[in-house]
DRENPA-22530 format. One record per residue (C-alpha): residue number from 1; residue in three letters; x, y, z. Coordinates in nm, 2 decimals, always signed. Example, Ala and Ser with C-alpha at 12.3 -4.5 7.8 and 13.67 -1.06 7.14 Angstrom:
DRENPA-22530
resi_resn_x_y_z
1_ALA_+1.23_-0.45_+0.78
2_SER_+1.37_-0.11_+0.71
//
This chain:
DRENPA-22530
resi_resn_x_y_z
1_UNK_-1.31_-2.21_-0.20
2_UNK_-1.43_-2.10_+0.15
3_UNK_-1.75_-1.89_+0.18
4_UNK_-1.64_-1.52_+0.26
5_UNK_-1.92_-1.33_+0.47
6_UNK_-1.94_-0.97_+0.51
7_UNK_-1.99_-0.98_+0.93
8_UNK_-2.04_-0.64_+1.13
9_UNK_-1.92_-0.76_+1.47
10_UNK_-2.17_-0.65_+1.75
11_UNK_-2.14_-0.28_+1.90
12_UNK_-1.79_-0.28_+1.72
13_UNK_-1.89_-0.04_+1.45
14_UNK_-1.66_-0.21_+1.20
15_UNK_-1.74_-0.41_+0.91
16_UNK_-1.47_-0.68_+0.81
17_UNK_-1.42_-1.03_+0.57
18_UNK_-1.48_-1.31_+0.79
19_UNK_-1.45_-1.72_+0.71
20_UNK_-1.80_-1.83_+0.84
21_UNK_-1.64_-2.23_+0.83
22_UNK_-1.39_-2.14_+1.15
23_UNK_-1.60_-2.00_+1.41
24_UNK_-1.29_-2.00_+1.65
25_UNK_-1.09_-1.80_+1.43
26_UNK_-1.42_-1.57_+1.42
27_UNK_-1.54_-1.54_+1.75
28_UNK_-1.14_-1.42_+1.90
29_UNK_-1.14_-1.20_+1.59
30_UNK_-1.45_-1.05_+1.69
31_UNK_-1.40_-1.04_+2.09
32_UNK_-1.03_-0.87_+2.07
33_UNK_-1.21_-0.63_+1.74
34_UNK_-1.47_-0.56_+2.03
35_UNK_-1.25_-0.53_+2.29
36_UNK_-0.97_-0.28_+2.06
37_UNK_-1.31_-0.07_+1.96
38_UNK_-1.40_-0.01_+2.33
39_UNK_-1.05_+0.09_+2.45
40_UNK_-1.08_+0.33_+2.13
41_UNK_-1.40_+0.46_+2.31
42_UNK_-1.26_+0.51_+2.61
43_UNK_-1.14_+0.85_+2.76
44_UNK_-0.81_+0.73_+2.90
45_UNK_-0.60_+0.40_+2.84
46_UNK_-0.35_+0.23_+3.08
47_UNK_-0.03_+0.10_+2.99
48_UNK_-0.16_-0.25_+3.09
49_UNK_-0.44_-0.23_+2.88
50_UNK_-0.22_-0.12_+2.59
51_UNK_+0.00_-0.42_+2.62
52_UNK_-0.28_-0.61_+2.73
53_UNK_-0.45_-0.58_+2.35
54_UNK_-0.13_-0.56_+2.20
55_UNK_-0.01_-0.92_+2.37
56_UNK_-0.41_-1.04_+2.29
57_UNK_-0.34_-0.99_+1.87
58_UNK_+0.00_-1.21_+1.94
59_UNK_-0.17_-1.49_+2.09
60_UNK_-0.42_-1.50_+1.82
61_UNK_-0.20_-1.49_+1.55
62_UNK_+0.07_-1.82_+1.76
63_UNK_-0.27_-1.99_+1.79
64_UNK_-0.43_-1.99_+1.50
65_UNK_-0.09_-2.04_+1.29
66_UNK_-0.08_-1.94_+0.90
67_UNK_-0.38_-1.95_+0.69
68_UNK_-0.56_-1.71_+0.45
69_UNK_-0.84_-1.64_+0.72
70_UNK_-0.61_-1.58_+0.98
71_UNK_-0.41_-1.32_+0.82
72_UNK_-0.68_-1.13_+0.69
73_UNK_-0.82_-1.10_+1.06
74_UNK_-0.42_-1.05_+1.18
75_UNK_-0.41_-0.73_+0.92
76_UNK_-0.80_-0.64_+1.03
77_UNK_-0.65_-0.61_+1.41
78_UNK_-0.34_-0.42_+1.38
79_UNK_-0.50_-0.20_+1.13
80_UNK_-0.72_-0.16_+1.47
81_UNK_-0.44_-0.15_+1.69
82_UNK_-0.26_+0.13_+1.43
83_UNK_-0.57_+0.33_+1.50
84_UNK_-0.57_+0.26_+1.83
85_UNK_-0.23_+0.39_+1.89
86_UNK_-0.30_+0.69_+1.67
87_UNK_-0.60_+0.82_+1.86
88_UNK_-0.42_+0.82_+2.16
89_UNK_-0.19_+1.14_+2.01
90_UNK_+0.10_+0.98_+2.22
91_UNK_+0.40_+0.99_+1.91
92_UNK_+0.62_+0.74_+2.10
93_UNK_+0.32_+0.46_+2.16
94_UNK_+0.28_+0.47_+1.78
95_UNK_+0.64_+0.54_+1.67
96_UNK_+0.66_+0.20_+1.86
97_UNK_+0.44_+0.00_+1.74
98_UNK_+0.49_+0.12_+1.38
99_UNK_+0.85_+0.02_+1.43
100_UNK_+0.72_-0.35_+1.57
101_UNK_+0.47_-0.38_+1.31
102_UNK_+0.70_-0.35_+1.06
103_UNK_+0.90_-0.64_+1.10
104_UNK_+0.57_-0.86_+1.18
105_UNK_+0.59_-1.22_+1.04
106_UNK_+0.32_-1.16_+0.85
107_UNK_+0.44_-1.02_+0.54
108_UNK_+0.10_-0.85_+0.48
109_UNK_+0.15_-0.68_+0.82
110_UNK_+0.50_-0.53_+0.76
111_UNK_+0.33_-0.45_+0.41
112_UNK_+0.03_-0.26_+0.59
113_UNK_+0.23_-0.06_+0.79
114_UNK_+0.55_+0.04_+0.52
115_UNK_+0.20_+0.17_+0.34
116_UNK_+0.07_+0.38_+0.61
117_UNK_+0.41_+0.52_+0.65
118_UNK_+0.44_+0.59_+0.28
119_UNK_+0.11_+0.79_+0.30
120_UNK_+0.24_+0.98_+0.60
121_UNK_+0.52_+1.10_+0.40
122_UNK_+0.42_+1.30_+0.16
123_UNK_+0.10_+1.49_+0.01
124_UNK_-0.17_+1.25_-0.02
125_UNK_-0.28_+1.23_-0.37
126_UNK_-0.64_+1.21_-0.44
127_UNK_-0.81_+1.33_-0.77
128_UNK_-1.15_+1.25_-0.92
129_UNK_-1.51_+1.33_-1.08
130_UNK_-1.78_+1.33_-0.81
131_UNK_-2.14_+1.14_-0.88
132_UNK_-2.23_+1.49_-0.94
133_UNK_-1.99_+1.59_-1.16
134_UNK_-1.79_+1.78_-1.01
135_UNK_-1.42_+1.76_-1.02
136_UNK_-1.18_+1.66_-0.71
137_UNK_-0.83_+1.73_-0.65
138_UNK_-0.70_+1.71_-0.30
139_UNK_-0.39_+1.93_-0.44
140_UNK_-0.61_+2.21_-0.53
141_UNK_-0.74_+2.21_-0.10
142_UNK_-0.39_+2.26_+0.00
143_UNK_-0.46_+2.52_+0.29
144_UNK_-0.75_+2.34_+0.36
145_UNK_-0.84_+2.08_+0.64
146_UNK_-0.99_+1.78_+0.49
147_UNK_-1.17_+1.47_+0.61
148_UNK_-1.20_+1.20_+0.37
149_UNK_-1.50_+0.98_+0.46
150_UNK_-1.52_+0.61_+0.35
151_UNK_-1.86_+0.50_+0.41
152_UNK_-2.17_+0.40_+0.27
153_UNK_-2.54_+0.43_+0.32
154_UNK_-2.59_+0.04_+0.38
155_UNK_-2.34_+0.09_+0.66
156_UNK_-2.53_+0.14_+1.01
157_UNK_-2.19_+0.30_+1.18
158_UNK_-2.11_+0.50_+0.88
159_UNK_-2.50_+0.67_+0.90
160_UNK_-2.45_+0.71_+1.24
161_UNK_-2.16_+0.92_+1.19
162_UNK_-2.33_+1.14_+0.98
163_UNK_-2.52_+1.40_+1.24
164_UNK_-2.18_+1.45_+1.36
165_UNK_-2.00_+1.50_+1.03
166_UNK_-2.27_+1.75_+0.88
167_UNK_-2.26_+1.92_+1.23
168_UNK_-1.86_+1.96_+1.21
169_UNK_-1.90_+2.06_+0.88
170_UNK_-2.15_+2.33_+0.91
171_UNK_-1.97_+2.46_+1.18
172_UNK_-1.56_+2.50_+1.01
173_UNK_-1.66_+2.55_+0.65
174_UNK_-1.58_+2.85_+0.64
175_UNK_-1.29_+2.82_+0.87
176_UNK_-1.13_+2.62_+0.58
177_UNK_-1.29_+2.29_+0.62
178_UNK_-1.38_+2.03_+0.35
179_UNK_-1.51_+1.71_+0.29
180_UNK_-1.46_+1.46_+0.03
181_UNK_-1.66_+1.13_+0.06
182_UNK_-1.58_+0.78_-0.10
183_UNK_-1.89_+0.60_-0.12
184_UNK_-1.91_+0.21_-0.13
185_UNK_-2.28_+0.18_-0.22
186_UNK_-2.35_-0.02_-0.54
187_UNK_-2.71_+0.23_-0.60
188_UNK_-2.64_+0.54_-0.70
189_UNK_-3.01_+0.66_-0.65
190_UNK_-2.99_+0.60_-0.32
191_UNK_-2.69_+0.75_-0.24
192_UNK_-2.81_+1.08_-0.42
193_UNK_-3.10_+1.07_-0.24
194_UNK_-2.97_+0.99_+0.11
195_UNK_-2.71_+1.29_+0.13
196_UNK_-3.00_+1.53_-0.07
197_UNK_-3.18_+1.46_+0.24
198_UNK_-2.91_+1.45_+0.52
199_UNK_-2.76_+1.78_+0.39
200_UNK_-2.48_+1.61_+0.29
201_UNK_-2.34_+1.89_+0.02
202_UNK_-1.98_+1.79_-0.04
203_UNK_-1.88_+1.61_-0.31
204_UNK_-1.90_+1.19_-0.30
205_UNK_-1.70_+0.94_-0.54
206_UNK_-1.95_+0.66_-0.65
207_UNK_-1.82_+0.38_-0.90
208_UNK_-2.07_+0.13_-0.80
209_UNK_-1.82_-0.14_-0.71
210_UNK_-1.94_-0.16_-0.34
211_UNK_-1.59_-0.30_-0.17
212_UNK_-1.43_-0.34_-0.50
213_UNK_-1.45_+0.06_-0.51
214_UNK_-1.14_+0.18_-0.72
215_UNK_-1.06_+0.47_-0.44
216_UNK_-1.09_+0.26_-0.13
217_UNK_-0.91_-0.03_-0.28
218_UNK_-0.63_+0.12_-0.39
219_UNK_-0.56_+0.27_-0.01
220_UNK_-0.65_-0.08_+0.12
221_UNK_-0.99_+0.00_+0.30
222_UNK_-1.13_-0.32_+0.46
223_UNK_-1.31_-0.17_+0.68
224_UNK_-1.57_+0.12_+0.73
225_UNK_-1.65_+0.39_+0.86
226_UNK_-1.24_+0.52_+0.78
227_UNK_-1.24_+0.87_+0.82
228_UNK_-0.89_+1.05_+0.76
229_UNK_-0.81_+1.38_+0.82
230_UNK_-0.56_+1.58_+0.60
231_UNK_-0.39_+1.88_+0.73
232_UNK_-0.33_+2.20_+0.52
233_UNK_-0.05_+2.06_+0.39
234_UNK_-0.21_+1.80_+0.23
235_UNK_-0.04_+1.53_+0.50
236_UNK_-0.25_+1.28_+0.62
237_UNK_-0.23_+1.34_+0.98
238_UNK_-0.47_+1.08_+1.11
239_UNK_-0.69_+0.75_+1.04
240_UNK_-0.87_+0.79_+1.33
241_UNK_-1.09_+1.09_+1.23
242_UNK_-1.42_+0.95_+1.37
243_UNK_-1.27_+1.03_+1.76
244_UNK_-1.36_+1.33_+1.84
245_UNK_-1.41_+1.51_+1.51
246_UNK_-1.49_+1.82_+1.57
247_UNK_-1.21_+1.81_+1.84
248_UNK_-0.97_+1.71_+1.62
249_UNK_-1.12_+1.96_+1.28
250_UNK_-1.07_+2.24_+1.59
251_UNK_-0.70_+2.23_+1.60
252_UNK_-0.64_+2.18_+1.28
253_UNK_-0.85_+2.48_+1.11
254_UNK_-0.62_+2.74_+1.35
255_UNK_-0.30_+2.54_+1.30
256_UNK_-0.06_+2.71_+1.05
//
């Protein structure tokens, strides 16, 4: 069986699987993951550079053919490219590429996306006992805005997020906002003590299962920071919460 590393790609602020026996496969993984987080980044983005990227992913995947590591990093990049197209809040761009997506040949692809669509759908459904003991139910927050942060203290992106978060927080709690966090750490102790000490007060899921966490595995989180908004409604309106958060927390909190 291959070794599987945990890699954080340089300045990428993502942390995927890679196969550290096919360093081509890794290093275009890694420069297209680079070059998907910078157009993410970036205030504006040309149509070339959309289809640029987009085109980039389809010569990866002709190249490296069908393996195990390939698709993995295939899903990895359109999960990217999804969130790409999301942040953009252009509905046709990502009408489009959902409707692409979703007859990819890669059948893990067209499965990735037919999921995010199911989760768009309806009311996510979320329920469970916080480290602290209190009790979650994203049902009961209907009429709330809620981000629900994947992340981890081991996680240098994900604790660099976390000025922002606390600041977003502190400023639209009581405008309606929430937080519910899904931690991958493996020590509870620390966990405790790191949010104690950020002023991290919201509730935080801890199984101590690191990526094998029960939460983030079952909505197919390879990769972290994810941070996904939920409107009052209870839709999940976006995967792409970490652009412009308190942007984003703004017009949701005074939308009906």
């Amino acid at each position: 069986m291959k070794a599987i590393l945990f890699f954080l790609a340089a300045s990428t602020g993502i942390i995927f699987a890679q196969d550290a026996s096919a360093p081509n496969e890794k290093d275009s993984a890694i420069a297209i993951s680079q070059e998907l987080k910078a157009l993410i980044d970036a205030p504006t983005l040309s149509d070339t550079q959309w289809n640029n990227v987009d085109a980039e992913i389809d010569g990866y995947q002709k190249q490296f053919g069908v393996s195990p590591q390939t698709t993995n990093n295939v899903v990895l990049l359109r999960k990217s490219e999804l969130k790409l197209a999301d942040s953009l809040n252009n509905p046709e761009k990502y009408d489009a590429l959902v409707q692409k997506l979703s007859h990819d040949p890669v059948p893990e692809v067209a499965a990735l996306v037919a999921r995010i669509v199911e989760l768009k759908s309806k009311p996510l459904d979320l329920k469970f006992t916080a480290v602290d003991g209190r009790a979650v139910d994203l049902s009961a927050l209907r009429g709330k805005v809620v981000l629900i942060d994947f992340w981890a203290t081991w996680c240098g992106p994900c604790v660099g997020e976390v000025p922002n978060v606390v600041s977003t927080y502190q400023k639209y709690h009581d405008q309606g906002f929430e937080i519910v966090g899904i931690s991958l750490d493996e020590d509870k102790d620390a966990l405790q003590s790191f949010t104690a000490s950020k002023g991290m007060t919201w509730p935080q899921y801890f199984d101590g299962q690191g990526w094998k966490n029960a939460i983030s595995s079952s909505f197919e989180i390879h990769s972290i920071p994810a941070m996904w908004l939920v409107n009052k409604q209870g839709m999940l309106v976006t995967m792409d919460g970490r652009n412009d958060l308190e942007g984003q927390v703004a017009k949701l909190v005074t939308a009906p």
